[in-house]
PyMOL Python script that loads the backbone (N, CA, C, O; Angstrom):
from pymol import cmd

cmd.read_pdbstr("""\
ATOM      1  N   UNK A   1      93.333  74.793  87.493  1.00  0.00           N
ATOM      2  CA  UNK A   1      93.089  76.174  87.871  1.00  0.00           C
ATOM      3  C   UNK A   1      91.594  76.360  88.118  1.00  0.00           C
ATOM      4  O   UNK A   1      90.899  75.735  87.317  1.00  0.00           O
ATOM      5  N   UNK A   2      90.682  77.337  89.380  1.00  0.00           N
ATOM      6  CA  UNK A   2      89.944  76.784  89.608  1.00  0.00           C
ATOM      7  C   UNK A   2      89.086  78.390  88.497  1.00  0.00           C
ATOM      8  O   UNK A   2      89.565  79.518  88.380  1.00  0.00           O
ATOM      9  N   UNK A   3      87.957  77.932  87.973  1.00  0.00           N
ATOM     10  CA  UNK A   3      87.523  79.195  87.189  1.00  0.00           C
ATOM     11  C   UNK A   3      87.252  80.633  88.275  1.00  0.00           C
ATOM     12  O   UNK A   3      87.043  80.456  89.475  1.00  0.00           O
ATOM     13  N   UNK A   4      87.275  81.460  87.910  1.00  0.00           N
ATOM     14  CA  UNK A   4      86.980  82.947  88.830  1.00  0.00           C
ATOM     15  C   UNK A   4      85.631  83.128  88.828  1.00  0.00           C
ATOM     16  O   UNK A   4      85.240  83.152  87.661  1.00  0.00           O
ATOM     17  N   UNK A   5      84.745  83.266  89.605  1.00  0.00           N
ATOM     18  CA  UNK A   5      83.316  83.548  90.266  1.00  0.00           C
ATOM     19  C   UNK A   5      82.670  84.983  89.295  1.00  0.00           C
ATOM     20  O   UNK A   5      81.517  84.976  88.863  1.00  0.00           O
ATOM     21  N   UNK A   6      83.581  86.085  89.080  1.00  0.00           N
ATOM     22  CA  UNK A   6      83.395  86.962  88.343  1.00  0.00           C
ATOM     23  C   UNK A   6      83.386  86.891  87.020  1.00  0.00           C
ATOM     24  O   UNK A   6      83.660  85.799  86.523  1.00  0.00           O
ATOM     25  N   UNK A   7      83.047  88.118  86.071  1.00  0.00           N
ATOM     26  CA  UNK A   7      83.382  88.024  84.754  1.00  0.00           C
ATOM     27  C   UNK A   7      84.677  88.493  84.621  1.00  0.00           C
ATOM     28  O   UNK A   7      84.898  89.480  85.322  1.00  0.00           O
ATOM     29  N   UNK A   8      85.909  87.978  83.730  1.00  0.00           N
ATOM     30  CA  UNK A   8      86.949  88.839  83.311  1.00  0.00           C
ATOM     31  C   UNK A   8      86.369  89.795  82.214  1.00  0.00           C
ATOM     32  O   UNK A   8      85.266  90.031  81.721  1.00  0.00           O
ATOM     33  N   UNK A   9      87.592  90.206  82.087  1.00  0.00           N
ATOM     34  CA  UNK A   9      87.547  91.155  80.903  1.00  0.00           C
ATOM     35  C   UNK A   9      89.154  91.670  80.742  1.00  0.00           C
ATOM     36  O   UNK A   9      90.011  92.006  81.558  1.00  0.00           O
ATOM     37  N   UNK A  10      89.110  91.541  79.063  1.00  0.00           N
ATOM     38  CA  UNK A  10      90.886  91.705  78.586  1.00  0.00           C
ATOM     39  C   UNK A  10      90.782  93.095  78.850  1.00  0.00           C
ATOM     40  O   UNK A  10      91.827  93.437  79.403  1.00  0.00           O
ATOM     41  N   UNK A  11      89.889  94.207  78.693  1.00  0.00           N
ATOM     42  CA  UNK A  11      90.482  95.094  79.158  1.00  0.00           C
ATOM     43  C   UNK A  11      90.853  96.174  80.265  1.00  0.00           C
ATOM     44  O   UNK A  11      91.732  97.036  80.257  1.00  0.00           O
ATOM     45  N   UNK A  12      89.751  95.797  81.365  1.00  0.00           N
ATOM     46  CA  UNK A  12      90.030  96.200  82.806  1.00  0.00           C
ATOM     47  C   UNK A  12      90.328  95.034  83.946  1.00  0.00           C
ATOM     48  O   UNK A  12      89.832  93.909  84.007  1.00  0.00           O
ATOM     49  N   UNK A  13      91.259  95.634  84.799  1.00  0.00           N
ATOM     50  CA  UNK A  13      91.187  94.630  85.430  1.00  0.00           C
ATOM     51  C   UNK A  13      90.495  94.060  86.467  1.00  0.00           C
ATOM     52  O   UNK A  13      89.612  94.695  87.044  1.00  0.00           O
ATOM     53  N   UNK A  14      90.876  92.602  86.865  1.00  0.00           N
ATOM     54  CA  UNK A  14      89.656  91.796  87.893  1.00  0.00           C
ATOM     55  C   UNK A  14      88.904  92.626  88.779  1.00  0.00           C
ATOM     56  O   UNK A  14      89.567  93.590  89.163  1.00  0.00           O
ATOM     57  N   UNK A  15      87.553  92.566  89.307  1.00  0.00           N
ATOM     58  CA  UNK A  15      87.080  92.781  90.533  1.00  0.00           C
ATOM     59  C   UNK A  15      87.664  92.762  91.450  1.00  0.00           C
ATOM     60  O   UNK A  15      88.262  91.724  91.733  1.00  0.00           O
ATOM     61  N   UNK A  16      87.721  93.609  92.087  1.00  0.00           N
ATOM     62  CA  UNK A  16      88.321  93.953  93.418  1.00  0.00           C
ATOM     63  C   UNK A  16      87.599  92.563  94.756  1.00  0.00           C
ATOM     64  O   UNK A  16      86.395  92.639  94.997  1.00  0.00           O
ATOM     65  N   UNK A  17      88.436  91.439  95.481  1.00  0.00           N
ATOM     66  CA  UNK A  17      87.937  90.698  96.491  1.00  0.00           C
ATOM     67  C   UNK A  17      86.680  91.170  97.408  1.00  0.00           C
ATOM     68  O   UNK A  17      86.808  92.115  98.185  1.00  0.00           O
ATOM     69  N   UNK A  18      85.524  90.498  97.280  1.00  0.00           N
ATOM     70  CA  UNK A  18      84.541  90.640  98.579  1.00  0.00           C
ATOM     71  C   UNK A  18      85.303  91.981  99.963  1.00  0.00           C
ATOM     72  O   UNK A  18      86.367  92.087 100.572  1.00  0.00           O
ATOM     73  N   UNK A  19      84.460  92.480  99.919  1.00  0.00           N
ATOM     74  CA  UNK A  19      84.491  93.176 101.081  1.00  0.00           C
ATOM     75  C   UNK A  19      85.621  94.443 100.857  1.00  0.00           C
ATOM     76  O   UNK A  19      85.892  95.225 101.769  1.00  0.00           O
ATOM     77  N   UNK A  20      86.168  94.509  99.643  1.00  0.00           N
ATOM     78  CA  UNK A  20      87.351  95.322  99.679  1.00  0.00           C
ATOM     79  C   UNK A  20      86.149  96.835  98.619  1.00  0.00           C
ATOM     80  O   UNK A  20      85.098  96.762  97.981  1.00  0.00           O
ATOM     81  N   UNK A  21      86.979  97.835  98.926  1.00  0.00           N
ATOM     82  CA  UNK A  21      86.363  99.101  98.810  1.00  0.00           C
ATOM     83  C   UNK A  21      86.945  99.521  97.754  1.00  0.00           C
ATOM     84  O   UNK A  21      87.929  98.928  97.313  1.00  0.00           O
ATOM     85  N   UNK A  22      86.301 100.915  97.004  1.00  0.00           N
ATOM     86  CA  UNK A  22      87.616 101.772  95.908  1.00  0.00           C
ATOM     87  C   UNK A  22      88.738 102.066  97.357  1.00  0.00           C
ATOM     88  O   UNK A  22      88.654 101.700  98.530  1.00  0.00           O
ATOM     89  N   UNK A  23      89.528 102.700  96.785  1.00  0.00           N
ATOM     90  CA  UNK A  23      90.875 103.317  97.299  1.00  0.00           C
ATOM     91  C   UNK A  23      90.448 104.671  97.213  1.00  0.00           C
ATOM     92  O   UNK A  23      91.261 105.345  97.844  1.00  0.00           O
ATOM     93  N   UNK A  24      89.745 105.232  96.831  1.00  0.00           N
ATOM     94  CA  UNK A  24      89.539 106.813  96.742  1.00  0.00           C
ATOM     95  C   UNK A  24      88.030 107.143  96.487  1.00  0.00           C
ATOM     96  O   UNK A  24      87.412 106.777  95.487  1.00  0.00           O
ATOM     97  N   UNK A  25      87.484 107.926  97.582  1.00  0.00           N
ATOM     98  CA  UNK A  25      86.571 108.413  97.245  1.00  0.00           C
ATOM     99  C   UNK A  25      86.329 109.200  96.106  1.00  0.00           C
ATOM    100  O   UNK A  25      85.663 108.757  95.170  1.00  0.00           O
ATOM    101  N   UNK A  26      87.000 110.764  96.103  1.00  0.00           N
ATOM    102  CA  UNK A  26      87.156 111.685  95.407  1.00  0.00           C
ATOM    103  C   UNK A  26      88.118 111.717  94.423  1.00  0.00           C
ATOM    104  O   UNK A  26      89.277 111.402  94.697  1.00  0.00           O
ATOM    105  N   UNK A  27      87.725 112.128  93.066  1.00  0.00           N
ATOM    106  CA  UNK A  27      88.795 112.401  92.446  1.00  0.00           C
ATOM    107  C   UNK A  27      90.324 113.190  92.399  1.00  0.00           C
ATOM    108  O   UNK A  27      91.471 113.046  91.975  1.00  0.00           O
ATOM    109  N   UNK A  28      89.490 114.086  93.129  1.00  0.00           N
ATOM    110  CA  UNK A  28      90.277 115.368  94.035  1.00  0.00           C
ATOM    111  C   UNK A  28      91.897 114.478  94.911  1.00  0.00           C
ATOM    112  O   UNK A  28      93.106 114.665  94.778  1.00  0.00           O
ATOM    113  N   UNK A  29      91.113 113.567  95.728  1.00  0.00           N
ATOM    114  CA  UNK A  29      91.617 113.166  96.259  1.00  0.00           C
ATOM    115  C   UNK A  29      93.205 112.039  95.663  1.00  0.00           C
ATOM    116  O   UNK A  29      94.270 111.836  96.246  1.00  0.00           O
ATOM    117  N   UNK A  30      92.659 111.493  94.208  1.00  0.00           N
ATOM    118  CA  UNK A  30      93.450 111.222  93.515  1.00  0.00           C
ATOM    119  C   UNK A  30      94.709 111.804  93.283  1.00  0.00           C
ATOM    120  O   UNK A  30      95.810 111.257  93.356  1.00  0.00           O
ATOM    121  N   UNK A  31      94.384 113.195  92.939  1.00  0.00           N
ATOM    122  CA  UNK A  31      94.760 114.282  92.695  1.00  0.00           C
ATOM    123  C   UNK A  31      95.885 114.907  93.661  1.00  0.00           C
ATOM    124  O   UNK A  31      96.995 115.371  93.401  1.00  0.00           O
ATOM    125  N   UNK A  32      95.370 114.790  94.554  1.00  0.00           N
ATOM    126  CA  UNK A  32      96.175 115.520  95.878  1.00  0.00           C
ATOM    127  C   UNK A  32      97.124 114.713  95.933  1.00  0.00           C
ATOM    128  O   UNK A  32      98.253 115.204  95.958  1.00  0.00           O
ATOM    129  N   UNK A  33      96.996 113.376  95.966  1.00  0.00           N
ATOM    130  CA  UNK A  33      98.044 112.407  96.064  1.00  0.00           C
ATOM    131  C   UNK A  33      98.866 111.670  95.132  1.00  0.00           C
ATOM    132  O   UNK A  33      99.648 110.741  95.337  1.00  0.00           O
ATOM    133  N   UNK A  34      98.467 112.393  93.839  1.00  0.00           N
ATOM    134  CA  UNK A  34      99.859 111.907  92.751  1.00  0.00           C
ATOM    135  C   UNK A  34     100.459 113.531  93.152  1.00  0.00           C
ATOM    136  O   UNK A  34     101.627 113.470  93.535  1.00  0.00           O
ATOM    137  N   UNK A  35      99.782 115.214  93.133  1.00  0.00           N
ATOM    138  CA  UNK A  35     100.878 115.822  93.844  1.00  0.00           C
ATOM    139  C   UNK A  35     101.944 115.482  94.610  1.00  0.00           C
ATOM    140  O   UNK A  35     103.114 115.453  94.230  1.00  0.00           O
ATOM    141  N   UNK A  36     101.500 115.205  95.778  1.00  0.00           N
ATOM    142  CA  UNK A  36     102.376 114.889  96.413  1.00  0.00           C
ATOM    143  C   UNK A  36     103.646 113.636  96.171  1.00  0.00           C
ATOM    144  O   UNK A  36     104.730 113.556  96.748  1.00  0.00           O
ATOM    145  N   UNK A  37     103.127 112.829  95.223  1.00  0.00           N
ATOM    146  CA  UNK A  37     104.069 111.681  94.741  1.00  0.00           C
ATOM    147  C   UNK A  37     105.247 112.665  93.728  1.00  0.00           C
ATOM    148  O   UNK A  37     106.450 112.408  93.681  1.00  0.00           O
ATOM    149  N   UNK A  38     104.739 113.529  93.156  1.00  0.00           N
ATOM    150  CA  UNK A  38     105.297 114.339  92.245  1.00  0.00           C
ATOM    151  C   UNK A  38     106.161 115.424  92.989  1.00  0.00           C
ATOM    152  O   UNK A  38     107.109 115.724  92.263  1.00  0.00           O
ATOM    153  N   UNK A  39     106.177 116.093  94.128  1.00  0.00           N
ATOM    154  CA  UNK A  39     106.805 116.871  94.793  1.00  0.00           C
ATOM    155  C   UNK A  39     107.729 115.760  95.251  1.00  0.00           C
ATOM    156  O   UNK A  39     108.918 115.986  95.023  1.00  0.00           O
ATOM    157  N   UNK A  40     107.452 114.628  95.839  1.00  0.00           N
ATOM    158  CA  UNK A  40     108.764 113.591  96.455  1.00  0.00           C
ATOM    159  C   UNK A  40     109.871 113.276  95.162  1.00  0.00           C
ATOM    160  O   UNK A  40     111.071 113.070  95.348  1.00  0.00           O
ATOM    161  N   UNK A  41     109.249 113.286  93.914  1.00  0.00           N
ATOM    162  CA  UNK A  41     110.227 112.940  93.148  1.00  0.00           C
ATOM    163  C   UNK A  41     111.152 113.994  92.921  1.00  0.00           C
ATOM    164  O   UNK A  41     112.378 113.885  92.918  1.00  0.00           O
ATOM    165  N   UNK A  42     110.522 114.961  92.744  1.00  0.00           N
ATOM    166  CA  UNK A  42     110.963 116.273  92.456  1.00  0.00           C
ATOM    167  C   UNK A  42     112.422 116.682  93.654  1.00  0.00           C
ATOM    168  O   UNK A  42     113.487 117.286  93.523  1.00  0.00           O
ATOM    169  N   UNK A  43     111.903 116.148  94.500  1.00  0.00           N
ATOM    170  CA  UNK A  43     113.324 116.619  96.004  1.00  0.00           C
ATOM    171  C   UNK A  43     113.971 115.253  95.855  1.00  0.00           C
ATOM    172  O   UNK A  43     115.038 115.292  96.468  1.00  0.00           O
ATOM    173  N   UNK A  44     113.728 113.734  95.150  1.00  0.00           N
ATOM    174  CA  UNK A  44     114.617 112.853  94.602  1.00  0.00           C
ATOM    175  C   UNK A  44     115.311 113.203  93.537  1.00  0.00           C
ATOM    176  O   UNK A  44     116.453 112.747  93.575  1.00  0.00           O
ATOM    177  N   UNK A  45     115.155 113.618  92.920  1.00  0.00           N
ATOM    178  CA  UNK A  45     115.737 114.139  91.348  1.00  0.00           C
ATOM    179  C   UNK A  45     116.904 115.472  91.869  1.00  0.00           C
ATOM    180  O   UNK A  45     118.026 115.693  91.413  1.00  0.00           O
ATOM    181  N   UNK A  46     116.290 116.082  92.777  1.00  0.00           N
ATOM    182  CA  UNK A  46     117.011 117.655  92.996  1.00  0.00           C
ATOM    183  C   UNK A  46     118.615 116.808  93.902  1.00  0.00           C
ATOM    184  O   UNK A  46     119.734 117.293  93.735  1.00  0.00           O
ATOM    185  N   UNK A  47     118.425 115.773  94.637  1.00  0.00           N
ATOM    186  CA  UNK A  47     119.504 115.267  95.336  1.00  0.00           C
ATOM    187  C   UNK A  47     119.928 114.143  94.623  1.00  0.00           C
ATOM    188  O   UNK A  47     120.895 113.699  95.244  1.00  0.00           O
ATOM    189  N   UNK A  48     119.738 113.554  93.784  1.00  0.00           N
ATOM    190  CA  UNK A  48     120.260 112.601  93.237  1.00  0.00           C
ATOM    191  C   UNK A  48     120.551 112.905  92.077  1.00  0.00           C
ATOM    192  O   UNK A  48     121.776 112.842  91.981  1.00  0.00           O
ATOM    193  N   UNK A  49     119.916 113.319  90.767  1.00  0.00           N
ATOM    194  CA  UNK A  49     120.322 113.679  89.575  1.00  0.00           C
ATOM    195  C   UNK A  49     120.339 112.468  88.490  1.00  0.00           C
ATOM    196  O   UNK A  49     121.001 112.090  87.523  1.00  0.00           O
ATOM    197  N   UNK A  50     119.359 112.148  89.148  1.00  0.00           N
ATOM    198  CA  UNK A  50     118.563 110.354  88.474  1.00  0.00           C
ATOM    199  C   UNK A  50     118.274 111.049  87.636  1.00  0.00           C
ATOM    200  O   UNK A  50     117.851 112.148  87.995  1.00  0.00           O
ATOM    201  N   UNK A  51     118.369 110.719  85.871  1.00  0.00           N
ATOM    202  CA  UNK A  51     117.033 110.565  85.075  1.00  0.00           C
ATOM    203  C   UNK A  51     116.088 109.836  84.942  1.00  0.00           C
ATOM    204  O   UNK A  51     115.221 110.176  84.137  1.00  0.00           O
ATOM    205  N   UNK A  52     115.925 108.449  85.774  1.00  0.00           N
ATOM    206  CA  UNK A  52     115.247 107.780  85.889  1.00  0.00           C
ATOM    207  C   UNK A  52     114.265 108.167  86.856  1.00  0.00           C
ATOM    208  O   UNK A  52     113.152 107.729  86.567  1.00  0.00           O
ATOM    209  N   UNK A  53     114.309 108.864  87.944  1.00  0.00           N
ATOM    210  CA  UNK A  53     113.905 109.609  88.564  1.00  0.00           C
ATOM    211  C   UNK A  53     113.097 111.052  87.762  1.00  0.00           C
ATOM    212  O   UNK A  53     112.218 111.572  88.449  1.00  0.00           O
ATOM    213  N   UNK A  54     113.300 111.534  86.707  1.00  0.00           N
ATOM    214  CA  UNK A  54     113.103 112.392  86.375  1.00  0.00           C
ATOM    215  C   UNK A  54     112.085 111.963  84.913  1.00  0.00           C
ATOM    216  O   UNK A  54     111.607 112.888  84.256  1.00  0.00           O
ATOM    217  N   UNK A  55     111.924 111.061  84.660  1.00  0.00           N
ATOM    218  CA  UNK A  55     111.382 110.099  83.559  1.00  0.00           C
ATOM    219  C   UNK A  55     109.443 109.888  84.436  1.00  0.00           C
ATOM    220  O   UNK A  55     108.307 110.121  84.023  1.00  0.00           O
ATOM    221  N   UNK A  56     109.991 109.370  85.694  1.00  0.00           N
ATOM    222  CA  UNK A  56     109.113 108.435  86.360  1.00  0.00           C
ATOM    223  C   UNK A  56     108.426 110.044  86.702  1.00  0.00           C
ATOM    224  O   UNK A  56     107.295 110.240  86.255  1.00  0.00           O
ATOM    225  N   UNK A  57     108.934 110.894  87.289  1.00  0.00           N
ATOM    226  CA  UNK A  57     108.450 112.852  87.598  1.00  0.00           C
ATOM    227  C   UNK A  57     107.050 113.117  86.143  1.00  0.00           C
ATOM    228  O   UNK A  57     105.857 113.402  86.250  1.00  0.00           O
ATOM    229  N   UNK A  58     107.645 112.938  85.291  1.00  0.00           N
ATOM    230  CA  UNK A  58     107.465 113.192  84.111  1.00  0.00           C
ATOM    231  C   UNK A  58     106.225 112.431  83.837  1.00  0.00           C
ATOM    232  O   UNK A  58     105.256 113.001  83.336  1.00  0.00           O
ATOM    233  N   UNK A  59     106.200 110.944  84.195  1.00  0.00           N
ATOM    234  CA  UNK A  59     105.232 109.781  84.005  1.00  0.00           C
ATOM    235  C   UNK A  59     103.611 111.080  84.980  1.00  0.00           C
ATOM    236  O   UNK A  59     102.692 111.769  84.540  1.00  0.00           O
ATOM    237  N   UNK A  60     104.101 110.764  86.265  1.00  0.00           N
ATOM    238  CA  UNK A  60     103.348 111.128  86.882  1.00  0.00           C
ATOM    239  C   UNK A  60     102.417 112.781  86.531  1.00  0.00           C
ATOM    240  O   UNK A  60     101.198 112.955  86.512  1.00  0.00           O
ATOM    241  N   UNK A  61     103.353 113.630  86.328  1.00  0.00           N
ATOM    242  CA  UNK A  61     102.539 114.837  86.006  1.00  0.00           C
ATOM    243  C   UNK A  61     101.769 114.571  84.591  1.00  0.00           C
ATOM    244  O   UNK A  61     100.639 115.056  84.539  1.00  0.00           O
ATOM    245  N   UNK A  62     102.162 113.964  83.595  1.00  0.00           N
ATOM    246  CA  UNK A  62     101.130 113.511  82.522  1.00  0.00           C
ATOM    247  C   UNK A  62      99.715 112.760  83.384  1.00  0.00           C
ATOM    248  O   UNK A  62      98.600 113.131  83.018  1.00  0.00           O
ATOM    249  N   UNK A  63      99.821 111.694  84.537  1.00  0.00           N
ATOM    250  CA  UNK A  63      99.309 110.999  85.019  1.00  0.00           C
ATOM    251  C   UNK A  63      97.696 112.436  85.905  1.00  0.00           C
ATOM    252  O   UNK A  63      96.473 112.567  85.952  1.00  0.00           O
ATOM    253  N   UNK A  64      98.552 112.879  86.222  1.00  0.00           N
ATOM    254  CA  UNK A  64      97.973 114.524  87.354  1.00  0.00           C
ATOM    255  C   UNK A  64      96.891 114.953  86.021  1.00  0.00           C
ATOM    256  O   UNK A  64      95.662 114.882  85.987  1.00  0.00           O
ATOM    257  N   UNK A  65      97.793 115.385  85.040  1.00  0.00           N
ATOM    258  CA  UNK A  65      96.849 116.046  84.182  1.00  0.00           C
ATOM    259  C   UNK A  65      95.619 115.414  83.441  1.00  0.00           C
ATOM    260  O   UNK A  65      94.549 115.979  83.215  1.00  0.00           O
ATOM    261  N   UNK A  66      95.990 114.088  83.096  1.00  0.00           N
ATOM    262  CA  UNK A  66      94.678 113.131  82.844  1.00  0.00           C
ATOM    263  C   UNK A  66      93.524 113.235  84.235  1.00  0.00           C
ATOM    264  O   UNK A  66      92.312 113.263  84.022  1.00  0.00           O
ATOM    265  N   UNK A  67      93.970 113.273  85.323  1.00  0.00           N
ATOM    266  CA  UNK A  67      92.796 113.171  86.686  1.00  0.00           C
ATOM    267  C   UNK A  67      92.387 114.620  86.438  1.00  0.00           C
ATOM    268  O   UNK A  67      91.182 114.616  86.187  1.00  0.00           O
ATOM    269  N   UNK A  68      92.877 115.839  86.403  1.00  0.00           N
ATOM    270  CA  UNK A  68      92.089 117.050  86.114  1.00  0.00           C
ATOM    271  C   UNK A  68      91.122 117.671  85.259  1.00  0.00           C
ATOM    272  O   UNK A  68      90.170 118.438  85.397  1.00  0.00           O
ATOM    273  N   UNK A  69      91.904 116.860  84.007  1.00  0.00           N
ATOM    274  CA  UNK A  69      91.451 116.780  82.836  1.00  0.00           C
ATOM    275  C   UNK A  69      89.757 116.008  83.215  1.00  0.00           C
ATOM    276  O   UNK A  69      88.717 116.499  82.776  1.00  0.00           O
ATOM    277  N   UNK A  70      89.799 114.705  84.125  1.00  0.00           N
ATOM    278  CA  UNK A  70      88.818 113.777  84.453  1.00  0.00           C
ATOM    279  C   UNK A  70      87.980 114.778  84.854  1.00  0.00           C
ATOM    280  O   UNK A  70      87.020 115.204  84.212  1.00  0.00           O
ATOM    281  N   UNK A  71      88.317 115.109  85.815  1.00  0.00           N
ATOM    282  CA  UNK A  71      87.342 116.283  86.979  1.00  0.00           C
ATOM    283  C   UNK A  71      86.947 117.088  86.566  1.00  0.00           C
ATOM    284  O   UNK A  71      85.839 117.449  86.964  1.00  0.00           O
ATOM    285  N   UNK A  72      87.673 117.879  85.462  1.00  0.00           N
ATOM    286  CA  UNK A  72      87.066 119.587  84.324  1.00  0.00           C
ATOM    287  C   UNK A  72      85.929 118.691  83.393  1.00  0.00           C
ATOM    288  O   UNK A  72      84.960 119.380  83.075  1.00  0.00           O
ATOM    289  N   UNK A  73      85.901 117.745  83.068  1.00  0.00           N
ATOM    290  CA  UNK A  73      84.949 117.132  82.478  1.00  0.00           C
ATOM    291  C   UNK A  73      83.800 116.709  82.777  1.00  0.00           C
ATOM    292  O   UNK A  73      82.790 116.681  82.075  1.00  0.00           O
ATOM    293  N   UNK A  74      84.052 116.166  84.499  1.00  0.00           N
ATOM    294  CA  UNK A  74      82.910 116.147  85.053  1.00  0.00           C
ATOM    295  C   UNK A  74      82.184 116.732  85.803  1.00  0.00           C
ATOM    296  O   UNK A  74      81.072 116.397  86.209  1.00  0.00           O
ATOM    297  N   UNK A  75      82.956 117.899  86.085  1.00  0.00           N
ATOM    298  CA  UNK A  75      82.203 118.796  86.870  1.00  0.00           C
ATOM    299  C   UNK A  75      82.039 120.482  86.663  1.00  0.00           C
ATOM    300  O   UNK A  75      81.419 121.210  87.440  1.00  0.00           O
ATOM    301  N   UNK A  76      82.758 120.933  85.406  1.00  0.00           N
ATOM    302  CA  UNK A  76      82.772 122.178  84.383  1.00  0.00           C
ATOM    303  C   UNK A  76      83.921 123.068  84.904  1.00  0.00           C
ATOM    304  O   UNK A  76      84.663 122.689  85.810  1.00  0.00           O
ATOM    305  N   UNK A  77      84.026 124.134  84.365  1.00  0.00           N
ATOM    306  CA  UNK A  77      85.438 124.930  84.756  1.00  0.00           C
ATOM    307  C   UNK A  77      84.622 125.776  86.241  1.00  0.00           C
ATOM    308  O   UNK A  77      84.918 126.944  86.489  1.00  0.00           O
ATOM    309  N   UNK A  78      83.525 124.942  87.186  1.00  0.00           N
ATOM    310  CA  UNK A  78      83.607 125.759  88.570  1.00  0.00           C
ATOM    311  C   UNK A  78      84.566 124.771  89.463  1.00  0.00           C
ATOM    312  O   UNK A  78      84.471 124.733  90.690  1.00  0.00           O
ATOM    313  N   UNK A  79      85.349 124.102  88.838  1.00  0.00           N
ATOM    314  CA  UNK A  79      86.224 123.250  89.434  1.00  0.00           C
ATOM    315  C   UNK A  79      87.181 123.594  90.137  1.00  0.00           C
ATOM    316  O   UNK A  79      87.812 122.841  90.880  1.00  0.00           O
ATOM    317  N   UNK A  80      87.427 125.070  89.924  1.00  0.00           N
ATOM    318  CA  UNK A  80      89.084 125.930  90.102  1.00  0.00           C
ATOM    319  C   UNK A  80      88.265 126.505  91.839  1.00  0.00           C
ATOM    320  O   UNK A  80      89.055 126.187  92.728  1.00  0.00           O
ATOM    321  N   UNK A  81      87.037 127.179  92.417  1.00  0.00           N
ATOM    322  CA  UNK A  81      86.820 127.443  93.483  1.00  0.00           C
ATOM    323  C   UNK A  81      86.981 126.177  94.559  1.00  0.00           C
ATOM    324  O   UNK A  81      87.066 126.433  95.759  1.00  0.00           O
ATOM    325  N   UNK A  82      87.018 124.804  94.079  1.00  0.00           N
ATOM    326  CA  UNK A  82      87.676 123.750  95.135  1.00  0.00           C
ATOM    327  C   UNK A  82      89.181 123.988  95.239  1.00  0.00           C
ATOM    328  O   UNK A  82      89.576 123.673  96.361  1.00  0.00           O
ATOM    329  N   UNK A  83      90.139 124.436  94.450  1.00  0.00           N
ATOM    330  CA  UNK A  83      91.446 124.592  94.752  1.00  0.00           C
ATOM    331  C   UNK A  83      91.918 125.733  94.962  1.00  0.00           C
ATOM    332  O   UNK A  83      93.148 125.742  95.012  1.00  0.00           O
ATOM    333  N   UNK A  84      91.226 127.086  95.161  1.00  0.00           N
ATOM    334  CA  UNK A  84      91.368 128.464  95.872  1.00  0.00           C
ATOM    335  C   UNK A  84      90.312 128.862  96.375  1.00  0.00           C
ATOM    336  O   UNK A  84      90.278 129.939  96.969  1.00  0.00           O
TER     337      UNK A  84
END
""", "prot")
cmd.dss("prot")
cmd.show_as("cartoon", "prot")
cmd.util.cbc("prot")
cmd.orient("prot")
């Protein structure tokens, strides 16, 4: 196995490959897009009647509230005039 060029670490994972970017600028942006993962489950769950579906709903809005939670922390409660 050939050793990795980077440092590991047990608790985050590897460096992202040469030339590759974050996935998200904004936190916001995080944000907007577990919504929307959360509204798709939400119209999966309403037609199917999965609880597994409704488990994974569940995963995600805990997931939403940790990124807001992120953002009220880093940027104070004038956070609410970016979303009205």
């Amino acid at each position: 196995m050939k050793k990795p060029s980077y440092p590991p670490t047990g608790v985050l994972p590897p460096y992202p490959p040469t030339g590759g970017g974050p996935v998200y600028e904004h936190i916001e942006d995080i944000i907007i897009d577990l919504w929307d993962y959360c509204m798709e489950l939400e119209d999966e769950y309403h037609k199917t009647g999965n609880q597994d579906v409704l488990v994974r709903f569940a995963a995600a809005i805990i997931t939403v509230q940790y990124w807001e939670d992120m953002l009220l922390s880093m940027e104070g409660f004038h956070v609410f005039s970016l979303y009205f």
